[in-house]
N, C-alpha and C positions, 0 to 999 in steps of 0.2 A: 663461230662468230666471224672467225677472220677469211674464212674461204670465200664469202659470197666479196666481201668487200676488195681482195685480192686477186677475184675470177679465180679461185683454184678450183680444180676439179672433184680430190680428195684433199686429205693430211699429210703434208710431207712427210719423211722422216719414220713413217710406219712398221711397228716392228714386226709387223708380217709379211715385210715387202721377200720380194723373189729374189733371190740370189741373181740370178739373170739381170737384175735392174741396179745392183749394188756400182759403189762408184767404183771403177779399176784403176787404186790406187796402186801406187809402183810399192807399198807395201801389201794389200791386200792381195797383189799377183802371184809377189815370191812368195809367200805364206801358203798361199793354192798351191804353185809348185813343187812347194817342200813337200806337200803332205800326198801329193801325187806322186812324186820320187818313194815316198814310205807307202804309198795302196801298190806299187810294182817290188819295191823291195820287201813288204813286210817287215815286222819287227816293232821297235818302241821310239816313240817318235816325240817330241816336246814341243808344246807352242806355251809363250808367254807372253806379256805383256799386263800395263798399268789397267785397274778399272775404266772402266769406258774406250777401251781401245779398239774393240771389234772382236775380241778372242770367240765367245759363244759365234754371231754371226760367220762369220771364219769357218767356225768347225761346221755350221749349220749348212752351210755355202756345199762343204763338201761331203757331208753326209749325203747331201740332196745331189749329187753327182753322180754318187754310188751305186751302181746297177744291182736292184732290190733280189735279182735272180742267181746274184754272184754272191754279192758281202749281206751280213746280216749283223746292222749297227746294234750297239746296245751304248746307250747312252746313262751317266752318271754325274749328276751336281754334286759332289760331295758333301756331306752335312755333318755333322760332329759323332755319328753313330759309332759303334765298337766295330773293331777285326769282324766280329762273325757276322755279323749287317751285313758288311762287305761281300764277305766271301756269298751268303745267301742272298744278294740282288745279283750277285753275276749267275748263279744258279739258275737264278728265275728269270733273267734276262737270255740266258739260255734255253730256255723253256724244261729245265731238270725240276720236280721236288726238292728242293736242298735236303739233306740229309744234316743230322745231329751235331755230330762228332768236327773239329776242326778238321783233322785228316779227313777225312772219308767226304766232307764238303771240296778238302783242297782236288783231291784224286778226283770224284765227282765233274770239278768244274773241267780241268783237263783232259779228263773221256769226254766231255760232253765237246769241247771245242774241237779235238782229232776227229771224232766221230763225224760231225758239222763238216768240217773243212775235206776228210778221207769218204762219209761215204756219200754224202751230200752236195760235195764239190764247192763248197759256200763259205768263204773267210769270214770266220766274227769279226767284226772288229770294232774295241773296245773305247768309250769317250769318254774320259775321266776330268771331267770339270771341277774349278776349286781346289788344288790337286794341295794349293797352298797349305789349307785345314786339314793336311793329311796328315795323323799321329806317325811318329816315328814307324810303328809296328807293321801298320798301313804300304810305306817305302819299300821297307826290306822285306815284306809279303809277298810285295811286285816280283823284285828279280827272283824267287823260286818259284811262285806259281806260272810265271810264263818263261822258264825255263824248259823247253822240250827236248826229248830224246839229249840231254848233256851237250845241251845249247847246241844241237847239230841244225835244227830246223824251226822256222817262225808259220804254225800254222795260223797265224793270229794279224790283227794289228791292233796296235795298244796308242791314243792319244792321251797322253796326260798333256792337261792343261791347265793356268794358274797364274798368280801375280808373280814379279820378277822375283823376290826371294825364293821361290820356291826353285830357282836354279840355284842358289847358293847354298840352301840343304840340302843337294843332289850331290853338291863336291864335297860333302866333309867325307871323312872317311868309310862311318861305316852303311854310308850309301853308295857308296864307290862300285859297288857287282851291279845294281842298278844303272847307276851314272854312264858305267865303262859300255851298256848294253844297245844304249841310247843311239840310233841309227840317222835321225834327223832332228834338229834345234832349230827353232826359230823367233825372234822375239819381235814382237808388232809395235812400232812406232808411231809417234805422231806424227799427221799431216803437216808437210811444211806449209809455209802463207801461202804459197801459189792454189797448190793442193784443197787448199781450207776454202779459195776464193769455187772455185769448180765444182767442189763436193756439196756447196751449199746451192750452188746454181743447178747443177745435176739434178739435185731432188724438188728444187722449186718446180726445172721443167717436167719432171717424173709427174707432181701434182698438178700440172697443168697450166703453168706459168707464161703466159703471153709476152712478159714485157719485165726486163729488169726490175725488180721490188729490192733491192738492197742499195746504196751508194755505195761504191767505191770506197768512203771513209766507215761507213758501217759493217762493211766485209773485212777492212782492216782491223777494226776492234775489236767483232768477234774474234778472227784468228791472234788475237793478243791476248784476251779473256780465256780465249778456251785452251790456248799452248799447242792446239793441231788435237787434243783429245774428240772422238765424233760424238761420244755421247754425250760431252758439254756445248759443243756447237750445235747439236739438235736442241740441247735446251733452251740456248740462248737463242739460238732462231725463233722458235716457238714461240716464246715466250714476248720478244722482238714484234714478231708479228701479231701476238693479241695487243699490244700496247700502241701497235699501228693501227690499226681496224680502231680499235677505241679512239684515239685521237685522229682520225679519219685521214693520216700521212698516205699519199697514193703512194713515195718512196721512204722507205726509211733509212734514217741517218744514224749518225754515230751516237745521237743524245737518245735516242730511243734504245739502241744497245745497252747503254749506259743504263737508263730506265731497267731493263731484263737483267743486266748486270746485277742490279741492286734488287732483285727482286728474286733473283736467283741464289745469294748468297756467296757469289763468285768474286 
């Protein structure tokens, strides 16, 4: 409804845009960084950050970086299943049968990744989303199964990713052998106002944007409604702009935010 009346081309804000087209925010850069310092170093690497921060998109960005000839991703949303869930999607994300027994799945996955990485030449490496909803059993499963040769060598790479407490049950104690293993940290913040004003003009022009569609006081509000979070500023755009097209605003202001504000529940 809002594209013809805006001249956009598509839908801004698209969650199948290309990583190539992402805005290069001065956190979304060092985030890349971190995780390219952990694809050269190998090992176990941490991204965090609040809901709507970018975390999936982030790992997405650099999954799709990954030369498909070299690393061979295996991706996981975490979900509420048991230990042995676990250990039989990394299985199968390996391309192994899982086998029965805990042990004999644990040994299992670990042939299957040496094997991978010594006769195949090819780094798995592991994307563990939601890492929050991980049972305790889950945690302390990590640091022995990708313990190799008595932690001499990382034929692997392991993302775990998750909301900001999940760093804080990484320091209690008896996650301390995982924690201590931890090679890269990085935690995604929000866009400052500057930031918030670009990212939204970024993807206007992405859609096809001719001609400034926001005022000045309505780029302010958003970035005051949404706190720098992207997945809130997408919705308040959004939603900004069906309420513009409706009331036929060729610019929209801050009372039209206001409007998506309130219709947003923000």
């Amino acid at each position: 409804m809002y594209k013809p009346f805006y001249s956009l081309a598509k839908e801004p804000f698209s969650k199948d845009m290309r990583p190539t087209d992402a805005f290069p925010s001065k956190g979304y850069r060092e985030a890349l960084n971190g995780l390219e310092y952990l694809q050269k170093s190998k090992g176990i690497g941490l991204v965090i950050g609040d809901p709507g921060a970018g975390k999936t998109f982030t790992l997405r960005s650099f999954k799709d970086s990954l030369n498909p000839a070299l690393y061979h991703v295996i991706y996981f949303p975490l979900s509420t299943g048991g230990v042995m869930d676990f250990y039989r999607g990394l299985a199968y994300g390996l391309g192994e049968e899982p086998k029965f027994r805990k042990v004999d799945l644990f040994r299992q996955i670990q042939q299957g990744i040496e094997r991978m990485n010594r006769e195949r030449k090819v780094t798995p490496v592991f994307i563990l989303d939601e890492m929050h909803m991980a049972k305790d059993a889950f945690l302390q499963d990590l640091a022995i199964l990708f313990n190799f040769h008595m932690d001499s060598s990382n034929p692997f790479i392991l993302i775990i990713a998750g909301l900001p407490h999940l760093k804080t049950r990484l320091n209690l104690n008896h996650h301390r052998p995982l924690s201590q293993r931890i090679v890269m940290r990085y935690q995604l913040q929000p866009l400052d106002k500057d930031d918030v004003h670009s990212y939204v003009e970024h993807h206007l022009k992405l859609a096809g944007a001719k001609m400034p569609i926001f005022t000045a006081s309505a780029l302010e509000a958003i970035a005051l409604r949404s706190q720098g979070w992207p997945r809130v500023i997408n919705t308040l755009t959004i939603n900004s702009l069906l309420y513009g097209a409706q009331l036929k605003k060729e610019q929209i202001d801050d009372e039209i935010v206001q409007m998506a504000v309130e219709e947003s529940g923000l």
